[in-house]
C-alpha positions as CSV (number, residue, x, y, z in Angstrom):
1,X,-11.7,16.5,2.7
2,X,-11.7,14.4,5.4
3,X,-9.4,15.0,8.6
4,X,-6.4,11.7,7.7
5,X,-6.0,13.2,4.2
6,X,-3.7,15.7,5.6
7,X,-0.6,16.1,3.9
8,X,-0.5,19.3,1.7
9,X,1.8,20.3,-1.3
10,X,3.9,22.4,1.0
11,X,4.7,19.6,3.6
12,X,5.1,17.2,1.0
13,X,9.0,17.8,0.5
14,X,9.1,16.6,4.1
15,X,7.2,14.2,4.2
16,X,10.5,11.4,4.2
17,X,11.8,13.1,7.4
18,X,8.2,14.1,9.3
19,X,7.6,10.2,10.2
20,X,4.8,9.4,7.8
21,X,6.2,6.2,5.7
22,X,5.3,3.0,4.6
23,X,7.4,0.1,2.7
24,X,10.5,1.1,3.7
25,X,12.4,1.3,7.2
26,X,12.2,4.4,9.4
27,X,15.9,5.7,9.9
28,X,16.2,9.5,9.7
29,X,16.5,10.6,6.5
30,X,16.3,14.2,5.1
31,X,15.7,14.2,1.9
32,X,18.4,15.7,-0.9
33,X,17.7,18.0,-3.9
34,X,18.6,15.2,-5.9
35,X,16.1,12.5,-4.5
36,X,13.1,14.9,-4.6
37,X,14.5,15.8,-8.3
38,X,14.1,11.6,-9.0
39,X,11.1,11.5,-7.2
40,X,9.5,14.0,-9.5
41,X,10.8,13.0,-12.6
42,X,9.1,9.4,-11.7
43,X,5.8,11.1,-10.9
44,X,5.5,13.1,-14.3
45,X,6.3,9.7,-16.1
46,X,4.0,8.4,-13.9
47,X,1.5,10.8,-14.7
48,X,2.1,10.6,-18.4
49,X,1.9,6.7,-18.3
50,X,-1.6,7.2,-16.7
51,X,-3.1,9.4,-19.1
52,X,-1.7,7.2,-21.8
53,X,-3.9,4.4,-20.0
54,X,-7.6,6.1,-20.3
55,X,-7.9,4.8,-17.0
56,X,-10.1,6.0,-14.2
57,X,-8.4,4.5,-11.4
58,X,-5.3,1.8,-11.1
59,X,-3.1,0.3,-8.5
60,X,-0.1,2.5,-7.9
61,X,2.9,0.6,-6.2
62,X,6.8,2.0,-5.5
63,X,9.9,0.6,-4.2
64,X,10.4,1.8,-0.7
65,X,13.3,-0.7,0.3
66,X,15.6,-3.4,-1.1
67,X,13.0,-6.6,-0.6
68,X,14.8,-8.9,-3.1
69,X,16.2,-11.5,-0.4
70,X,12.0,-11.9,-0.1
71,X,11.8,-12.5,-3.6
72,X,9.8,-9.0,-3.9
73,X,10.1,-6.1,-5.8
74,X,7.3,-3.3,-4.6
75,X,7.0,-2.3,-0.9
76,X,4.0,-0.1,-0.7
77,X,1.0,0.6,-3.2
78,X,-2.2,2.6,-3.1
79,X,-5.0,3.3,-5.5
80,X,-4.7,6.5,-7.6
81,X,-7.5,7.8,-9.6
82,X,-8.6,10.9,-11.5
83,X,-10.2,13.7,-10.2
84,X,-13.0,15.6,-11.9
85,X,-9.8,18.3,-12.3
86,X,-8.1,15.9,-14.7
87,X,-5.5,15.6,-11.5
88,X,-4.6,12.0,-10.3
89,X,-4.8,11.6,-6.3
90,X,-3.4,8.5,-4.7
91,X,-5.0,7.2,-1.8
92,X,-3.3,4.9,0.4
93,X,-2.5,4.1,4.2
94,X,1.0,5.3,5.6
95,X,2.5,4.3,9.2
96,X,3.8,6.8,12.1
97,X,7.1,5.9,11.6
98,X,8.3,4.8,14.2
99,X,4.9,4.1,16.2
100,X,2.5,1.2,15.4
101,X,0.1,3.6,14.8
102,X,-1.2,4.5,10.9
103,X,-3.2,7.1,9.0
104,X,-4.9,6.8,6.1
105,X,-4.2,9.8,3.4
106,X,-4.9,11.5,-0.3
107,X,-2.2,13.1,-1.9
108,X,-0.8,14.0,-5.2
109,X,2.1,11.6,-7.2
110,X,4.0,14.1,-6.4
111,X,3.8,13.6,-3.0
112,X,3.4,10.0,-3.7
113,X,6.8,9.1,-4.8
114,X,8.4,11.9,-2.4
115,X,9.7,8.6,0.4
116,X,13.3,8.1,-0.3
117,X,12.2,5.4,-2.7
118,X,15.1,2.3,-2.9
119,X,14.6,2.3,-7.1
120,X,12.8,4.7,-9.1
121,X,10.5,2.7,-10.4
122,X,6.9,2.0,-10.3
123,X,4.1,-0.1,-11.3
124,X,0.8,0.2,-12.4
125,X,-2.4,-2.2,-13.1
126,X,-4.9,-1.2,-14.6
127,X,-8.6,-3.1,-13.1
128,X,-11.1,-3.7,-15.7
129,X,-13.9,-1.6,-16.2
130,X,-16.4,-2.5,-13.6
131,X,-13.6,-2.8,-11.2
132,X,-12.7,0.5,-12.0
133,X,-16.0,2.2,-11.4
134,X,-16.7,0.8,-8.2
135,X,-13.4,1.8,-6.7
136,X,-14.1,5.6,-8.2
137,X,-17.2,5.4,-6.2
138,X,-15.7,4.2,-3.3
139,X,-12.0,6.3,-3.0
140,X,-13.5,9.8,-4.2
141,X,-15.6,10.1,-1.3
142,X,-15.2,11.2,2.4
143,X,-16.0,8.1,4.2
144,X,-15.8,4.6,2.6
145,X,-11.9,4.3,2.5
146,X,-11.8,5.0,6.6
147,X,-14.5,2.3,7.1
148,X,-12.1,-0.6,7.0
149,X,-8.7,1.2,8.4
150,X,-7.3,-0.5,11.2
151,X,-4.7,2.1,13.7
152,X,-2.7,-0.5,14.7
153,X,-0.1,-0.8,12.6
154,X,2.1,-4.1,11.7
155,X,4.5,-4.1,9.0
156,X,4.1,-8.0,8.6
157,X,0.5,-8.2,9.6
158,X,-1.3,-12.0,9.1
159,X,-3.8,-11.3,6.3
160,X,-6.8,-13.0,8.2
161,X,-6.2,-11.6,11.4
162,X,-8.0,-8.1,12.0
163,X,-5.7,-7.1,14.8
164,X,-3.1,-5.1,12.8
165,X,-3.4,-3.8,9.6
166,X,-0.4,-3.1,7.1
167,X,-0.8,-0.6,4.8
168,X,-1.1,-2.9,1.6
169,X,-3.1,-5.0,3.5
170,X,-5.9,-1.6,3.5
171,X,-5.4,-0.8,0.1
172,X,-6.4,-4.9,-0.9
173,X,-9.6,-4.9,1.8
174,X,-10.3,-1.1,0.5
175,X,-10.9,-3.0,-2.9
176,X,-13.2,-6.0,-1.8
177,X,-15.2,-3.7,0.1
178,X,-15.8,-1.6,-3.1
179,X,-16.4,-4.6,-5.0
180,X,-19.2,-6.2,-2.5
181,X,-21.8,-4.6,-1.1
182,X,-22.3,-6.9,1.7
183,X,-19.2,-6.0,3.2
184,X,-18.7,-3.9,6.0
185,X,-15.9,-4.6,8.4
186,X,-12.4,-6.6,7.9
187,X,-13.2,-10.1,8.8
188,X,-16.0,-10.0,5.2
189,X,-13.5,-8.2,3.6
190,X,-11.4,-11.1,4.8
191,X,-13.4,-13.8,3.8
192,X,-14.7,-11.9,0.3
193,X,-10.6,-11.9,-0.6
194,X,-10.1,-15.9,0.5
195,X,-13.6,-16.9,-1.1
196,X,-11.7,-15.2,-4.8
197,X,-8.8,-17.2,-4.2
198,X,-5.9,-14.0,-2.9
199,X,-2.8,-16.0,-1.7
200,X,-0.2,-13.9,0.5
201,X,3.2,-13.8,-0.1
202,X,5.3,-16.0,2.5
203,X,8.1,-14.6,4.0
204,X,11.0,-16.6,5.6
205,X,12.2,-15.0,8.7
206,X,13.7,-17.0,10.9
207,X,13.4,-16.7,14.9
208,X,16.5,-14.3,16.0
209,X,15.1,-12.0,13.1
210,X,11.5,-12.1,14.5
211,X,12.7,-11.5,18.0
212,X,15.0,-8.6,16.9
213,X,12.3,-7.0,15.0
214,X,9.6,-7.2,17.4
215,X,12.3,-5.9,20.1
216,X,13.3,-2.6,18.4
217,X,10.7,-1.6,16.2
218,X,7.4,-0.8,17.6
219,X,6.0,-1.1,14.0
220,X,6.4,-5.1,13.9
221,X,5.0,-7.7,15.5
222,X,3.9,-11.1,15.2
223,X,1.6,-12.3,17.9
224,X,-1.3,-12.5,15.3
225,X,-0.2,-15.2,13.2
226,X,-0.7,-18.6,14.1
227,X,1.8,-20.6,16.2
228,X,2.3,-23.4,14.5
229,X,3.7,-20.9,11.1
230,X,5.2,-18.1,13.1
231,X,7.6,-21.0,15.0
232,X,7.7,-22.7,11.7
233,X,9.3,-19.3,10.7
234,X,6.6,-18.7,7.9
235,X,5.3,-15.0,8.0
236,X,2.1,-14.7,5.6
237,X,1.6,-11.5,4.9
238,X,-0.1,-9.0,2.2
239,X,2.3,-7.8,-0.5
240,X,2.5,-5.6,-3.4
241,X,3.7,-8.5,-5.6
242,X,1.3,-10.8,-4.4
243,X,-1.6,-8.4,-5.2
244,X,-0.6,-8.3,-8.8
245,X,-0.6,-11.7,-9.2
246,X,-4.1,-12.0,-7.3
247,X,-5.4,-9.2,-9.8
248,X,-3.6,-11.1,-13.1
249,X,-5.1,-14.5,-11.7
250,X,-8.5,-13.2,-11.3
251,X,-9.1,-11.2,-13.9
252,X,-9.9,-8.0,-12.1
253,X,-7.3,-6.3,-14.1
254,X,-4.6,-6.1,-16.9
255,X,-0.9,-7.1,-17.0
256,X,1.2,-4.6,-14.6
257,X,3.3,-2.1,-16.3
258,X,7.0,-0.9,-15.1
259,X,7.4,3.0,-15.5
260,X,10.7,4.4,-14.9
């Protein structure tokens, strides 16, 4: 197990308050006997909704916080696949909250959906086949999912800029690294991802937003997207939603499916 995948069962139940969060903000939160009682009953369906699938691996996403003034309805996804146990892992890249540093980690649905979610809901896609097997190959080892993880951590991070990394942004580059051989750093990943046609989701955030965000939160910034969008107030960056649609679009993989 390599050293990032680090959270275990026993720390899981506080994993909301320890710091280690992604799609969602990064107030203090302790989580209740009633959220952690949610989030479980969302991983069993979960669970039960993968089995169902015969799927070997599939895209995972949750909803972190309330993103509907974006037009968005998932946060934060990861890739979650079955272990020789008949267990599903999930592996996906989390931030230090409050830091613009990130990890990447393996855990359980459990532990998963254990992030004071906004909604208890989730989605899943299921990649074709061939998709499928490559990604097995690639998230069940040691190595290949650290190879492309960028530390530095922006929440809104320009999807052709390697200077930050967001965690949905990892999960997307994760994939185009498992489906090309030839690629071995971000900037291929990049161009692999533009060259099959992905489109980022464009946010509208206007200039006192930017300025407050990148003020107060050490986990956004803005300085790697070009000038003449960031003034513009268009903020490209890699979302759940627009990952579906780039997986529906290309045929990589089936309709998503809402489990509740």
């Amino acid at each position: 197990m390599m050293k990032p995948f680090r959270i275990t069962l026993m720390a899981a139940a506080l994993l909301a308050a320890a710091g280690a969060q992604a799609g969602r903000t990064c107030e203090a939160q302790n989580p209740t006997v009633e959220s952690v009682r949610k989030s479980l009953n969302l991983a069993q369906h979960v669970a039960q909704a993968l089995d169902a699938s015969g799927a070997q691996v599939v895209l995972l996403g949750r909803q972190g916080q309330d993103l509907s003034k974006y037009q968005l309805q998932y946060s934060h996804m990861g890739w979650a696949y079955k272990s020789p146990t008949g267990a599903w892992r999930v592996v996906h890249k989390l931030n230090d909250c409050g830091t613009a540093a990130s990890h990447v980690y393996r855990q359980g649905l459990g532990e998963f959906f254990l992030d004071d979610l906004w909604r208890y809901q989730a989605v899943l896609m299921v990649p074709a086949p061939a998709v499928q097997q490559k990604l097995l190959l690639a998230l069940s080892g040691n190595e290949q999912p650290l190879q492309l993880h960028e530390s530095h951590y922006s929440m809104v991070a320009y999807p052709w800029s390697q200077r930050y990394q967001q965690s949905n942004q990892w999960a997307l580059e994760a994939l185009a690294q498992a489906m090309e051989p030839a690629v071995h750093n971000r900037s291929q990943a990049q161009a692999w991802l533009q060259l099959q046609g992905y489109q980022p989701s464009d946010l509208r955030i206007g200039t006192m937003t930017r300025l407050g965000g990148r003020m107060t939160r050490a986990n956004i910034a803005f300085d790697d997207h070009p000038p003449e969008k960031r003034f513009a107030g268009h903020i490209e960056t890699t979302t759940v939603d627009s990952v579906l649609q780039f997986l529906q679009r290309s045929g990589l993989a089936a309709a998503p499916q809402l489990v509740q």
